[in-house]
N, C-alpha and C positions, 0 to 999 in steps of 0.2 A: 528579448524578454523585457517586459516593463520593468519601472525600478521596483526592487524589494521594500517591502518595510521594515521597519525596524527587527521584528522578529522573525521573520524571514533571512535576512540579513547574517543575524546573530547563529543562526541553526545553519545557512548555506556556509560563513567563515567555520563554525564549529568542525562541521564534517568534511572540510577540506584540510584542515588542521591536521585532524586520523585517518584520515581518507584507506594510506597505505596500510598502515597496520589491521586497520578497521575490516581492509579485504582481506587480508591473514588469515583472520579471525573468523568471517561468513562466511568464505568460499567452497566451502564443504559440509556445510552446518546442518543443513538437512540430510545428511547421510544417516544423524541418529535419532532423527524424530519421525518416527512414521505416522503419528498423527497429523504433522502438518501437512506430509505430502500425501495422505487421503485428502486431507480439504482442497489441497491444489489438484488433484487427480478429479476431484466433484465439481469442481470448478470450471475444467479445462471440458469435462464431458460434458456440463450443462450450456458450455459457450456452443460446442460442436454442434447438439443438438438442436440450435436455432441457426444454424447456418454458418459458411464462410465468413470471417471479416477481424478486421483490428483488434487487437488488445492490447491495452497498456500497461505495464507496469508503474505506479506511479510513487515517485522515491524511490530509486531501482538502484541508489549507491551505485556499487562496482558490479551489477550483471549479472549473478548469479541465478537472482529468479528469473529474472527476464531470460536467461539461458535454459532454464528449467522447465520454464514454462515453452518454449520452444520445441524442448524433447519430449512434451505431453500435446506436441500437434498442432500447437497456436502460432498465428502469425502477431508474432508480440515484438513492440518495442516497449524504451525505456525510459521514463523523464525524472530528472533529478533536479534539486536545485543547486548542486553542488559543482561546479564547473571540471573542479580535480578528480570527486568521483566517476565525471562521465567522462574524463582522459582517461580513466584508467577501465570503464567498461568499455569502451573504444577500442583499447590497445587487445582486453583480454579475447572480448567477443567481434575481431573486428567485421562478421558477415552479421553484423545486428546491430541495427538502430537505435541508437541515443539521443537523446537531445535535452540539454539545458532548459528547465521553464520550473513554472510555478502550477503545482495542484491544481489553485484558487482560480487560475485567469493561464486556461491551456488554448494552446494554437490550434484548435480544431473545430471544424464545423459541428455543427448541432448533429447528432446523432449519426456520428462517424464511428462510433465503436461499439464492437459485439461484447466486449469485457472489461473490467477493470479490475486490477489488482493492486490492493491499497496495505501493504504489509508492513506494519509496524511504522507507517509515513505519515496518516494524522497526530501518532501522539506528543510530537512539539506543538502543535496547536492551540492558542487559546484556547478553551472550552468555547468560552462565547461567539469566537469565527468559525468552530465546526460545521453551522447549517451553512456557510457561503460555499465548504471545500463541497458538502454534498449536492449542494442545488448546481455546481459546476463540475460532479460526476454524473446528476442525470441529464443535463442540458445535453455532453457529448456521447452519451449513449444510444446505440439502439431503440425502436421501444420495445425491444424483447431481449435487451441487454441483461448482463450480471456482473455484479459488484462481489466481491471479496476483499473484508475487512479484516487483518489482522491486529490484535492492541493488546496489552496491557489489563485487563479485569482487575478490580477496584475488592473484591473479594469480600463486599459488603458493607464496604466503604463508599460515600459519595465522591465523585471526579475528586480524584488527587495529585496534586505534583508532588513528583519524587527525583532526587538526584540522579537522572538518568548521566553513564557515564561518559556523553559528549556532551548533551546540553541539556535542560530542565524538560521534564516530559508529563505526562497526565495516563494517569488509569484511569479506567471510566466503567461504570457497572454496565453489564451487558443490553440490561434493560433499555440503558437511558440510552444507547450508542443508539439502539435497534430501534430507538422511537426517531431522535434527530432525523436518521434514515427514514422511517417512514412520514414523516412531514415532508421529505424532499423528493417523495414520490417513488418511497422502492416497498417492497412487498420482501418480508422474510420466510425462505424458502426454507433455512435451517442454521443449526448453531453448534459450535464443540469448542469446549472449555475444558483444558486440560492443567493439570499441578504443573508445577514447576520441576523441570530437570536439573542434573545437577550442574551445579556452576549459574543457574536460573534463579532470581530471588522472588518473583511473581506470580500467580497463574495468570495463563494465556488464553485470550479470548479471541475467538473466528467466527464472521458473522458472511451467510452466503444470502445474497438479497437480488431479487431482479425488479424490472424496473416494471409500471402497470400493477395491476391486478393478480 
């Protein structure tokens, strides 16, 4: 992996730091949201439906979606920028592919992948570096790829940071996610915003986009 930046950097030492506990805490997590896993269920269908091939989890922490997404049919791996997180997706999943990298500048030829799943992993992101992470999820896509955007919604609010509880994060209104995307060349297929659950201080916004027309 090339060297990090500075806030690359700061968010890779962050989530190594909780890495352990952190997988405590998400490794079952979707057992009580049934909204999230319809949009991962929509997701997995609409990859199938253009055919065999890759998918990535991208910020895949300790494994779990990437495991999840496995048991909805997809041939998925998992990239993180956190080296401790992918010891320990390694250890949990070890018939599933991990690797160390960056979002922004991923080891893969140009349109190597039928999916991408982007789960709550742009929102350490500058605002202003968002269009680089998207123009280098359409670069290694399909061109009959699909994207899945999990984030943060700003709830009527313009892009915010807020004290996320590992490192500083941004809510973004769904509108403005779903244009950045569409300047980088994806087309919105559909979208679910749901309130916050408990123990949850935000609503949660899913953006499903494929690439073309």
């Amino acid at each position: 992996m090339t060297e990090l930046s500075s806030y690359h950097r700061v968010t890779a030492d962050a989530y190594d730091a909780v890495a352990v506990l952190y997988a405590e805490l998400v490794h079952n997590s979707l057992d009580a949201l049934p909204l999230d896993r319809a949009v991962l269920a929509a997701f997995a269908e609409t990859v199938r439906a253009a055919g065999p091939g890759l998918v990535a989890e991208l910020g895949c922490g300790p494994g779990y979606l990437t495991a999840h997404l496995r048991e909805l049919g997809l041939d998925a791996f998992g990239v993180d920028l956190s080296p401790v997180m992918i010891d320990l997706a390694r250890k949990t999943y070890p018939d599933l592919r991990f690797e160390v990298g960056s979002m922004d500048a991923l080891d893969l030829a140009d349109g190597r992948l039928q999916g991408i799943v982007s789960w709550y992993s742009v929102i350490h992101t500058p605002p202003q570096s968002v269009p680089q992470y998207f123009a280098e999820f359409r670069r290694v896509l399909a061109p009959d790829g699909t994207l899945l955007l999990a984030f943060f919604e700003s709830e009527g609010e313009p892009t915010t940071a807020f004290d996320h509880k590992v490192t500083t994060a941004y809510r973004w209104p769904v509108d403005d996610l779903a244009g950045l995307a569409g300047e980088a060349g994806f087309t919105e297929v559909g979208r679910m915003l749901r309130e916050p659950c408990e123990g949850e201080r935000f609503r949660r916004g899913h953006l499903l986009m494929r690439t073309g027309k």
